[in-house]
C-alpha positions in Angstrom: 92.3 150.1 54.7 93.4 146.7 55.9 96.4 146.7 53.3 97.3 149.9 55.0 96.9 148.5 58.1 99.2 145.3 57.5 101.8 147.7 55.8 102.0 149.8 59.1 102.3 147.2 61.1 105.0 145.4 59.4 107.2 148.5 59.4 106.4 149.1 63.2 108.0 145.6 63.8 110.9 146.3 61.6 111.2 149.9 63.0 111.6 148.4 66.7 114.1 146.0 65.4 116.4 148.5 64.2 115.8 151.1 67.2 116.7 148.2 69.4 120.0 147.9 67.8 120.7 151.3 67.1 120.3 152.0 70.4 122.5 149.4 71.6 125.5 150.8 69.4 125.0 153.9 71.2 128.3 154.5 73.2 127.6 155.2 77.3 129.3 156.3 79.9 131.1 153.4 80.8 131.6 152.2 77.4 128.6 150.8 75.0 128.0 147.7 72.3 129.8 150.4 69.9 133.3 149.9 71.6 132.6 146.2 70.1 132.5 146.9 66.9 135.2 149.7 66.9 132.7 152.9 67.1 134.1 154.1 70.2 138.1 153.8 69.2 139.2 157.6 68.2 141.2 158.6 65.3 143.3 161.7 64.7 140.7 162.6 61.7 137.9 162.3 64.2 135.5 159.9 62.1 134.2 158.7 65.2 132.6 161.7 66.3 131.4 161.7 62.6 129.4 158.0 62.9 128.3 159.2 66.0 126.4 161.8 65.2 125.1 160.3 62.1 124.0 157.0 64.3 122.4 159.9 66.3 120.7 161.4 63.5 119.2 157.6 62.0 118.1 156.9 66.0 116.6 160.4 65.9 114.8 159.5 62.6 113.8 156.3 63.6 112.3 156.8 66.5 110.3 160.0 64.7 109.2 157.6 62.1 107.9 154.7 64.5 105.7 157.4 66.7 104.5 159.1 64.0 103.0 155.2 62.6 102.5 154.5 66.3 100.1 157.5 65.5 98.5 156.3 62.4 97.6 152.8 63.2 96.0 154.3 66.1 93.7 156.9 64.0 93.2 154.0 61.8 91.6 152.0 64.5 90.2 154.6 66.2 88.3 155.7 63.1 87.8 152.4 61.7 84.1 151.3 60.3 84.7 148.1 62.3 83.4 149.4 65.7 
């Protein structure tokens, strides 16, 4: 169980790393870290609107993914022979 435990963790950490930076490429209202890195510049093929919803759907994803081992390590405590 500890094994499980360590692996959990580890992708937690690297989970919240990348929703931090996902996140962060997200374009706002008044402009976002995308329009840094030309996400936010439109073409006449629309490919923008295309990385944009896909960035949406990896966020999405993510942030599933993190709760869902959020979750988990907190069964695995909770239910732990350790208390």
């Amino acid at each position: 169980m500890d094994v499980l435990t360590l692996i959990l963790q580890i992708a937690l950490a690297a989970i919240s790393v990348l929703l931090v930076l996902l996140i962060l490429l997200h374009k706002g209202r008044g402009g976002g870290m995308s329009d840094m890195f030309g996400g936010g510049v439109t073409s006449s093929l629309g490919a923008s609107g295309v990385a944009e919803k896909n960035l949406n759907r990896i966020t999405i994803t993510l942030g599933l993914t993190w709760g869902a081992i959020v979750v988990a390590l907190g069964l695995i405590m909770r239910f732990s022979q350790d208390f």
